[in-house]
Each structure stands twice: as C-alpha cells, then as structure tokens.
C-alpha positions as CSV (number, residue, x, y, z in Angstrom):
1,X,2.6,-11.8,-17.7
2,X,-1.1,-10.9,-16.5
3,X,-1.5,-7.5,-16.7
4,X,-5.3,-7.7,-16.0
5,X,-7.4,-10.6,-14.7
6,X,-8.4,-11.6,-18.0
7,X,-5.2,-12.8,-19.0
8,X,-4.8,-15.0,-15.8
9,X,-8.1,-16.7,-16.3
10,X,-7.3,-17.3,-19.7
11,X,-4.5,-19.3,-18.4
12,X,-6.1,-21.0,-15.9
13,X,-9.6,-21.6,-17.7
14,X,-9.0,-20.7,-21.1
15,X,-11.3,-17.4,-21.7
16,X,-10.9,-15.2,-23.8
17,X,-8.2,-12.0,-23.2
18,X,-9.1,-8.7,-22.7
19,X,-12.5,-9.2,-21.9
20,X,-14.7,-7.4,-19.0
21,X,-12.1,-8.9,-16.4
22,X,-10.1,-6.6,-17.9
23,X,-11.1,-3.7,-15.5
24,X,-9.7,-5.6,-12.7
25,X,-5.7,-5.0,-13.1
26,X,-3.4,-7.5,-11.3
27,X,-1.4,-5.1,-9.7
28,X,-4.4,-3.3,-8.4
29,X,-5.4,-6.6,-6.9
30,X,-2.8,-7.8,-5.7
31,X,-2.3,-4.0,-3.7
32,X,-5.7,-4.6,-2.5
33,X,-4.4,-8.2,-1.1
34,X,-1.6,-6.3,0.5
35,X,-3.4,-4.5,2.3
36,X,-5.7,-7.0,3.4
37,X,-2.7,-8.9,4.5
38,X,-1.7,-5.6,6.7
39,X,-4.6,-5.3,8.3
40,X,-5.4,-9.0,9.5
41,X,-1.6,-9.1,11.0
42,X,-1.9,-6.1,12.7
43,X,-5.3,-6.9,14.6
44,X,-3.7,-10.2,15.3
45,X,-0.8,-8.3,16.9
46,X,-2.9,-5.6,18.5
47,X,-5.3,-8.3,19.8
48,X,-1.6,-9.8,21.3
49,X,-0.5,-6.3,23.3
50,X,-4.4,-5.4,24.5
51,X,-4.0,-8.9,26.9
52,X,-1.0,-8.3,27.7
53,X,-2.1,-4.5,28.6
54,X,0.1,-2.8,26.7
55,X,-2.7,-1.6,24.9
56,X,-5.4,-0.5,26.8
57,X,-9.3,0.3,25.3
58,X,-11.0,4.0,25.5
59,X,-13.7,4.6,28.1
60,X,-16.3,6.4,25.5
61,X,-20.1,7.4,26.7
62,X,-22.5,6.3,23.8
63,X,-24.8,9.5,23.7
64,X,-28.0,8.2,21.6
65,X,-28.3,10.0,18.5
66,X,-25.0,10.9,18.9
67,X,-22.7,7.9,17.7
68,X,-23.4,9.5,13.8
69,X,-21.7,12.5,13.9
70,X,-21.6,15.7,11.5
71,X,-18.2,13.9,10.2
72,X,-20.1,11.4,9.3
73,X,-22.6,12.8,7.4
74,X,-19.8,14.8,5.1
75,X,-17.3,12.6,4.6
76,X,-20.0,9.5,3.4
77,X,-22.2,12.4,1.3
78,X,-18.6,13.3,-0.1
79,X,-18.2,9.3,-0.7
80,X,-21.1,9.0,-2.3
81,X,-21.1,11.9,-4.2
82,X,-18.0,10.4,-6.0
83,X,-18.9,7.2,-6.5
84,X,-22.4,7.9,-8.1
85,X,-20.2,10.7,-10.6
86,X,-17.8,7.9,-11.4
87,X,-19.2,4.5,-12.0
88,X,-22.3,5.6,-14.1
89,X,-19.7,7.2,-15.9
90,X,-17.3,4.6,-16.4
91,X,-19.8,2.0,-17.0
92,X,-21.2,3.8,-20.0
93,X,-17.4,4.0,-21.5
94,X,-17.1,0.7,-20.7
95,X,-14.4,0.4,-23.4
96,X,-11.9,3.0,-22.0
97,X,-12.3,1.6,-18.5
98,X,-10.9,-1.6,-20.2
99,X,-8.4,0.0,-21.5
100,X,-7.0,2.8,-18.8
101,X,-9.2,2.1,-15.4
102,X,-7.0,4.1,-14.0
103,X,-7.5,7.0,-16.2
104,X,-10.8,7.1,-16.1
105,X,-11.6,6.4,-12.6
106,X,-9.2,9.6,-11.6
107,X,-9.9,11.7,-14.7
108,X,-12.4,14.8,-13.6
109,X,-15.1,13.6,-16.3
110,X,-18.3,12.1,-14.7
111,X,-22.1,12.6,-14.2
112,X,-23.1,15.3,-12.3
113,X,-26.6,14.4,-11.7
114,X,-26.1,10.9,-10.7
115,X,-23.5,12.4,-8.2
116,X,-25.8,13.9,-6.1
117,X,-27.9,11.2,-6.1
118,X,-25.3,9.1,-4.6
119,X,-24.7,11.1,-1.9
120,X,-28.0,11.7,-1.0
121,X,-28.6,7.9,-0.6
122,X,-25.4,7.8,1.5
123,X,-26.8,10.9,3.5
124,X,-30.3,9.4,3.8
125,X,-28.4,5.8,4.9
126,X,-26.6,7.4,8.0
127,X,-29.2,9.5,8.9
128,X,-31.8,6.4,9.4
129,X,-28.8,4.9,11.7
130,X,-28.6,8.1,13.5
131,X,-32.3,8.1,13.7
132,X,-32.6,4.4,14.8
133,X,-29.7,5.0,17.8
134,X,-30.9,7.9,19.3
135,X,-34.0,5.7,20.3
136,X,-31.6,4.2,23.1
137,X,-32.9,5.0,26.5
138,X,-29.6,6.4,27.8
139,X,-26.0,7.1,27.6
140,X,-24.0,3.9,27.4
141,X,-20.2,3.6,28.4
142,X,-18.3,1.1,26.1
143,X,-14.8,0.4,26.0
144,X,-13.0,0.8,22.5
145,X,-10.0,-1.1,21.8
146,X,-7.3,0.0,19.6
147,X,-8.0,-3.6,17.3
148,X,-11.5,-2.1,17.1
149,X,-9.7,0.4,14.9
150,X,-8.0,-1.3,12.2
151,X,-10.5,-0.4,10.1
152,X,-9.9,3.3,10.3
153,X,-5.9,2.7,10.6
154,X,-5.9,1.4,7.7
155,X,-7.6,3.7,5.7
156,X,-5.6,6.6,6.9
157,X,-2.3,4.3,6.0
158,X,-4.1,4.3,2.4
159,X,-5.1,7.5,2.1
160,X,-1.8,8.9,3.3
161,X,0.5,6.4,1.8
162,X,-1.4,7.6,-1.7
163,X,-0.8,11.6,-1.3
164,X,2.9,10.3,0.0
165,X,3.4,8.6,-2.9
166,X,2.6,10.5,-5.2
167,X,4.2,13.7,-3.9
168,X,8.1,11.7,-3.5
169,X,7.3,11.0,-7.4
170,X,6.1,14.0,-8.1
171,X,9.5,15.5,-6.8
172,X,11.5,12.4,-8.6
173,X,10.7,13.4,-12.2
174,X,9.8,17.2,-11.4
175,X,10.8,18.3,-15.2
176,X,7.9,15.3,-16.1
177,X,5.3,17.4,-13.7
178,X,6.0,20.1,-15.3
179,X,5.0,19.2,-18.8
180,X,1.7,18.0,-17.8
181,X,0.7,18.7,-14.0
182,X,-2.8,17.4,-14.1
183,X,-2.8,14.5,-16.1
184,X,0.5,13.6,-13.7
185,X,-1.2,14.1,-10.2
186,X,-4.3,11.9,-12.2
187,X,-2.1,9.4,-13.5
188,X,-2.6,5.7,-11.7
189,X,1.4,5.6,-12.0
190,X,4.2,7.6,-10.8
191,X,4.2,6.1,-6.7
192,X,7.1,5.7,-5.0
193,X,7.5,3.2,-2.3
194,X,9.5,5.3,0.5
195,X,7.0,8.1,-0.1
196,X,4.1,5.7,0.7
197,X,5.7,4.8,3.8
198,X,6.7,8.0,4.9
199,X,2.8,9.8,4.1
200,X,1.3,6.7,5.8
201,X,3.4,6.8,9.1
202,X,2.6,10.4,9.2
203,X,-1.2,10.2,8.5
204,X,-1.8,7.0,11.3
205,X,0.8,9.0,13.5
206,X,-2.0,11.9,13.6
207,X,-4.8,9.2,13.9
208,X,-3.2,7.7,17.2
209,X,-2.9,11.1,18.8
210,X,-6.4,11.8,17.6
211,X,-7.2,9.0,20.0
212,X,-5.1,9.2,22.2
213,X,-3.5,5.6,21.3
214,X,0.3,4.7,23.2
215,X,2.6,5.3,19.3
216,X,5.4,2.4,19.9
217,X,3.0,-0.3,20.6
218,X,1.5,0.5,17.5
219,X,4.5,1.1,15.8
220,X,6.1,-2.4,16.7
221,X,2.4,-4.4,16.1
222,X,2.8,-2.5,12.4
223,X,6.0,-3.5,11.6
224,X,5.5,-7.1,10.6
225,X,2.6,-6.3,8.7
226,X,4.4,-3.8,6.5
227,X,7.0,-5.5,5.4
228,X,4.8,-8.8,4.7
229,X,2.7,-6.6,2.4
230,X,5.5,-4.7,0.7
231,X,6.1,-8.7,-0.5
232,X,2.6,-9.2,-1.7
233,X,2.7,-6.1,-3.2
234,X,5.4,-7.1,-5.3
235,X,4.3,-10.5,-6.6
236,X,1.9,-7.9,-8.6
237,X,4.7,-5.8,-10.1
238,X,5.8,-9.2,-11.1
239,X,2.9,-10.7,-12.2
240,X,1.7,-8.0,-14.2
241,X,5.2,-6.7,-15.5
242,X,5.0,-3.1,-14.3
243,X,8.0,-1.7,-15.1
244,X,10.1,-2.8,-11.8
245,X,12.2,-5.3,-13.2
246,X,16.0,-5.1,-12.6
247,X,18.9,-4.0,-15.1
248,X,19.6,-6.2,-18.6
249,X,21.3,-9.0,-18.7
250,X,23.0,-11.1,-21.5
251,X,22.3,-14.4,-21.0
252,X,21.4,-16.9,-18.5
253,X,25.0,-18.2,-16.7
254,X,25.9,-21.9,-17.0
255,X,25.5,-24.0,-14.0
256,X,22.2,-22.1,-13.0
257,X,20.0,-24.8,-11.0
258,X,16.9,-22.7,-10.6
259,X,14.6,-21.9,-13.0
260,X,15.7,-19.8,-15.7
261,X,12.9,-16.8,-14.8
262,X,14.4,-16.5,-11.6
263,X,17.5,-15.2,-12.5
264,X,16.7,-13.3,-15.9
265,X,13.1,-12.5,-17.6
266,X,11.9,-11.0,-20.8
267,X,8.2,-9.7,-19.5
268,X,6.0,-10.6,-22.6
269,X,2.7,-8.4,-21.9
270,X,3.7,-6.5,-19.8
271,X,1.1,-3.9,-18.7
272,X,3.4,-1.1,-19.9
273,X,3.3,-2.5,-23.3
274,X,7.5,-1.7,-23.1
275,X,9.8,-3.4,-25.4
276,X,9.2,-4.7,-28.8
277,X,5.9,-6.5,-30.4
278,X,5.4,-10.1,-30.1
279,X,4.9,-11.7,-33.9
280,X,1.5,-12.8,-34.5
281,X,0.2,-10.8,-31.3
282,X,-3.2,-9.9,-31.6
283,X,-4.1,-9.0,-27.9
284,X,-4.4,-5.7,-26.4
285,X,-0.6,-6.2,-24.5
286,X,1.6,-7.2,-27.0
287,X,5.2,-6.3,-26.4
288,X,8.4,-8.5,-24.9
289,X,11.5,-6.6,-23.5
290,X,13.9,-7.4,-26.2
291,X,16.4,-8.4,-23.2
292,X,16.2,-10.6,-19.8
293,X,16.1,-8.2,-17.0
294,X,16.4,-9.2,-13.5
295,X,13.3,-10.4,-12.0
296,X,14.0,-8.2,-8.9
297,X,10.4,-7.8,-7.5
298,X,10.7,-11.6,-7.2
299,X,14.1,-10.6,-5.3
300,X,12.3,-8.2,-3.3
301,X,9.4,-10.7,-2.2
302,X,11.8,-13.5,-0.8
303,X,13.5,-10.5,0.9
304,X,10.5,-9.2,2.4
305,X,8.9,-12.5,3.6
306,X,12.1,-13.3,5.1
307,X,12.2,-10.2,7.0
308,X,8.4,-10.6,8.1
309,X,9.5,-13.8,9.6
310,X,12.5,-12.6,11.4
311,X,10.2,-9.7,13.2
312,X,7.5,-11.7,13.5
313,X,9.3,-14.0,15.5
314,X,10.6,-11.6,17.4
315,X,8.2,-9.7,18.3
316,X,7.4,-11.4,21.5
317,X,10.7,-11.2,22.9
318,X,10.6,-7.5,22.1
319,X,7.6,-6.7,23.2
320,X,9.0,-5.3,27.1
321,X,11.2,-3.1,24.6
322,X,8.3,-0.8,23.1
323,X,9.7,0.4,19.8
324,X,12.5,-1.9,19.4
325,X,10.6,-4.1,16.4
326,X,10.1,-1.3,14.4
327,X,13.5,-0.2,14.9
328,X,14.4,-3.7,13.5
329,X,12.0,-3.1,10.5
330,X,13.6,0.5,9.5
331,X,17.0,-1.1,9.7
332,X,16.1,-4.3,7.7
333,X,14.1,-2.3,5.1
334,X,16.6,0.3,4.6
335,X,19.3,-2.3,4.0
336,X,16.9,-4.9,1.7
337,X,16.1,-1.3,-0.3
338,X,19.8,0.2,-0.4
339,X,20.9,-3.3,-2.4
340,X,18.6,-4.2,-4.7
341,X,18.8,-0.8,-6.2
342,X,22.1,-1.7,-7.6
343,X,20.0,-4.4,-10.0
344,X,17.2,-2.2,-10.7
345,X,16.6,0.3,-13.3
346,X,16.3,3.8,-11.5
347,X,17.6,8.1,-12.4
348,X,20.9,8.4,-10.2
349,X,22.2,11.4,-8.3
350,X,25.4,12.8,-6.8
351,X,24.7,12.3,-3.3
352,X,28.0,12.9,-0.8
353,X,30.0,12.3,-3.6
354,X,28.3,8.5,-4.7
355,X,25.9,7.9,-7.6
356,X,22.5,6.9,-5.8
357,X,18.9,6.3,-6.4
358,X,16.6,8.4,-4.6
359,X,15.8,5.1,-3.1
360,X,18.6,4.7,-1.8
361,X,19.2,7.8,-0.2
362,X,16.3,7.3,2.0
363,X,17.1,3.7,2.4
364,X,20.6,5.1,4.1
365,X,17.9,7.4,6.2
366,X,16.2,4.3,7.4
367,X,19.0,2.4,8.6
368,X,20.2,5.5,10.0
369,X,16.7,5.9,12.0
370,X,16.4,2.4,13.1
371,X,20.0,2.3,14.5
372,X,19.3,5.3,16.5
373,X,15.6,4.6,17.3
374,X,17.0,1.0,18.8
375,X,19.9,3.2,20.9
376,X,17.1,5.1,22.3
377,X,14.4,2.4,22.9
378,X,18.0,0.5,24.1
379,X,18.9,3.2,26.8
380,X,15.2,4.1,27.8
381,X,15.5,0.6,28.9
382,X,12.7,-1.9,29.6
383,X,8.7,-1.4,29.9
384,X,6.5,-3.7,31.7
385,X,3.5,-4.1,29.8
386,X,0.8,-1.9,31.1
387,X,3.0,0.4,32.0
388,X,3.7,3.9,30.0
389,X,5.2,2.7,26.5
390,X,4.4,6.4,24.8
C-alpha cells in the first residue's frame, strides 16, 4: 500500500519512506486527480452543447473598474487570511504535518500575525487588477459561456460536496459526534460518498440559477464526468488502504485465473494503520489486516469506468432528450452502489423490514429518481437544441 507519496517513490525509485513526501497523501492526490478528471470532461462536453446551441453564452457589459467586485475582495482576503495562518504554521511543525496533514491543516491552531499578512497581499493583488481595468476607455460587452465557468462549477461542487459529506457522516455515526463534536467536524475522515453528491448537486444547482444557466444541459454534460471520477477516486482508497475494502474472506478459491489481489487482499500499510504489525516493520505504517478482504474499490473502479463509457457514448444520442443522461447516471449509480454494499464492510439498519447500509438506502433513492426523472424527460418528449431545455 502507499499511504503517502513517499512510499510510492520508494517503490519506484527507491527513497527512503516517510520522508517530506509524506505530506502529500495518496488518497488526497488521487481526489485532486478526480477532480481534475471532472472538470476537463465536463468543458469537453459543455464545449459539445454550446455549438450545438443548447448552451448559449451570457451577454455581460465589462464596466472598467468594475470586473473586481466587493466579492472579490472578501472572499480572496478571507483566502488569504487562511492560507498565511496555516502554512507558516504547519511548516514550523513540520513533523506533525508528516504525520496527520489532515489534522493540522483543519485544526484551529495557526499564526495570527502572518494571517493577516496573507490577506492583505491577496487584498493588495486584486486591488492592482481592479486598478489596472478600470483604465479601459469604456464599457465592453463580452459574451460568457457556460465552459468559461468550469472553474467556478467546480469549486462549488467541492465546496458543497465537502459540507455534504461530512454532514451524511456526521448523521451516520451521530453517537461518535457526540463524544467529540469538534475534533469530528475537523477530522480529514468521516465523508460519505452519497452526501458528497447530494451537497454538490445542491451547491452547482444554486450556482446555475445564480447565472441563469439552462440545469438539464448541465446536468447531462456532468454526468459522465461524475461517475469517471468516483473511479479515480477509488484507485486512491485502494492504493492507499483507507478503510474501504470489502468483507473477510478465507482463502483465495481454486481455479482463480486473475491475480490473487483481485479477488482477496490483506492491505499491509495501510494508512489507517488497521489490523496487526508487520514483523520487523520499522516504518511509520506498519500494520496488515490479519485476513484478505475484498478489494472492492478495485470493484468499484471497473464499475465506474464502465459506466463512464456507456453514458459517454451515449450522450450524443441523448443529447435532443435534455436530462435523459443523467437520468441514466442516477439509475446506473444507484444500482453499481446498492450491490457492492453486500461485499463491503458498513453499520446496517432496519429499513422496510431489510437490513441495509445507509448506502444503500439512498442507492434505492437514486434508482428510484432516475427511473422517474427518465419518465418525465420521456413524456416531456424531445428538445431541439437551442430550444428551451430548462
């Protein structure tokens, strides 16, 4: 396993473990990478619908010495405000941030002092451009089209998918909030998938209103790029062993072709450090899971990639059927979720008389939404594009 980068350059160079490449953790990277992923599909997509016109661009008046606005100015001065009370700080317990980067990047500890100055160099930065603009002889209309906006989709998708997360966990192991409700809402762990989803949708949802952006297009250029991601995303639970694995196993079956990792795994350093100590370890992760366990995020990649392709190639066909593809994804998600939960180690509840993860109660919510958001899209009927898709 690689829980940080250290250990994968070890392997592939033959550095030493646990040194400063420590602060980068795999599945941190590999989150980044998803998102990445996300964002370069769905400008590709966007990019798609805008000549076709089913996206059309905003007609916006560039007032000079207007394009920085007081927004701007609070939210960057916020910014940098954090990031100057933050990385002086972890950068002097350089030895902590090795260990729990996490931790100490979300603790409330920092430097006050060297707070302010970062925002007042991210205030002085946007007031120069604001300076600089309003030297423009005169109002300029530009058109701004919705790829323009990844950027800013994105982010809210972060941002929201975050609080989401957090809050669906938060509700999972209430008794665990209870003990410790700081150091819980601080913790880097604790994120549940469906809760991501569901505070992301609802933060870009209030971003496209905002600007006034037709929702299904969106919707259905977003869809392929989700799913692709989730996969990414979980070649770093696997990679760095973070507790997603599937149930125990006994042994490998006879008559298995495929590699024997692929069917049952043990997770020697693992980033949670579960399971027992390896003999003659000496590293900082040092523990094996005393039993295979099914390497389901590996399950849940194939899964995922395979369901990118399928809406990716569908998404042309479907495009005179605004909000069909992502009809498609809710269904596909909701079933790929409801069934690997049976091979995965999550708390069940009584839920209409069956034992269920929480995952898969909302797993039985998304098929249930994508069967009737298709039935709608279905008896709405056809859009030409250009034409209102909502």
């Amino acid at each position: 396993m690689y829980p940080d980068l250290s250990y994968l350059l070890h392997d592939l160079l033959g550095t030493a473990r646990d040194n400063a490449f420590s602060i980068v953790k795999t599945f941190g990277l590999f989150l980044l990478l998803a998102f990445i992923v996300a964002a370069r599909l769905l400008k590709w997509e966007m990019q798609r619908r805008e000549g076709l016109g089913q996206l059309r661009p905003e007609r916006t008046l560039r007032v000079p010495g207007q394009t920085v606005t007081t927004a701007d100015y609070v939210t960057n001065g916020i910014l940098g405000f954090i990031l100057g009370y933050k990385i002086p700080y972890a950068i002097a317990n350089f030895a902590a941030w090795q260990r729990d980067p996490s931790g100490v990047l979300l603790s409330t500890d920092g430097y006050f002092l060297t707070g302010l100055l970062g925002a007042a160099l991210f205030f002085g930065y946007y007031y120069n451009i604001g300076r600089k603009q309003g030297a423009l002889p005169e109002p300029q209309p530009v058109d701004v089209y919705s790829s323009d906006r990844v950027g800013p989709i994105t982010m809210a998708a972060a941002v929201g998918g975050l609080l989401g997360a957090k809050f669906f966990a938060v509700i999972e192991y209430w008794d665990r909030f209870l003990q410790d409700p700081i150091g819980e809402l601080l913790s880097g762990g604790g994120l549940a998938i469906y809760g991501g989803l569901i505070g992301g949708g609802v933060a870009v949802y209030l971003y496209l209103r905002r600007h006034r952006i037709p929702t299904l297009p969106i919707m259905d250029a977003v869809a392929p790029a989700l799913i692709v991601a989730y996969g990414v995303g979980r070649i770093g639970c696997q990679l760095s062993g973070d507790g997603d694995w599937g149930t125990a196993i006994a042994a490998i079956p006879d008559g298995w072709f495929l590699p024997d990792w692929l069917y049952g795994y043990d997770y020697p350093h693992n980033v949670l450090n579960r399971g027992v100590p390896i003999a003659g370890c000496t590293v900082d992760y040092c523990n094996v899971l005393p039993e295979l366990h099914y390497p389901t995020p590996v399950y849940e990649t194939l899964m995922a990639f395979a369901i990118g392709g399928i809406l990716w190639a569908m998404r042309k066909p479907l495009t005179v059927w605004p909000g069909m593809l992502f009809a498609l994804y809710l269904f596909l998600n909701g079933v790929e979720r409801f069934f690997i939960e049976y091979v995965r180690l999550n708390d069940q509840y009584d839920f209409l008389g069956m034992q269920l993860t929480q995952a898969q109660i909302i797993a039985l919510g998304f098929m249930l939404a994508g069967i009737l958001m298709g039935t709608w899209v279905w008896r709405r009927g056809r859009r030409v594009p250009g034409s209102d898709v909502g």
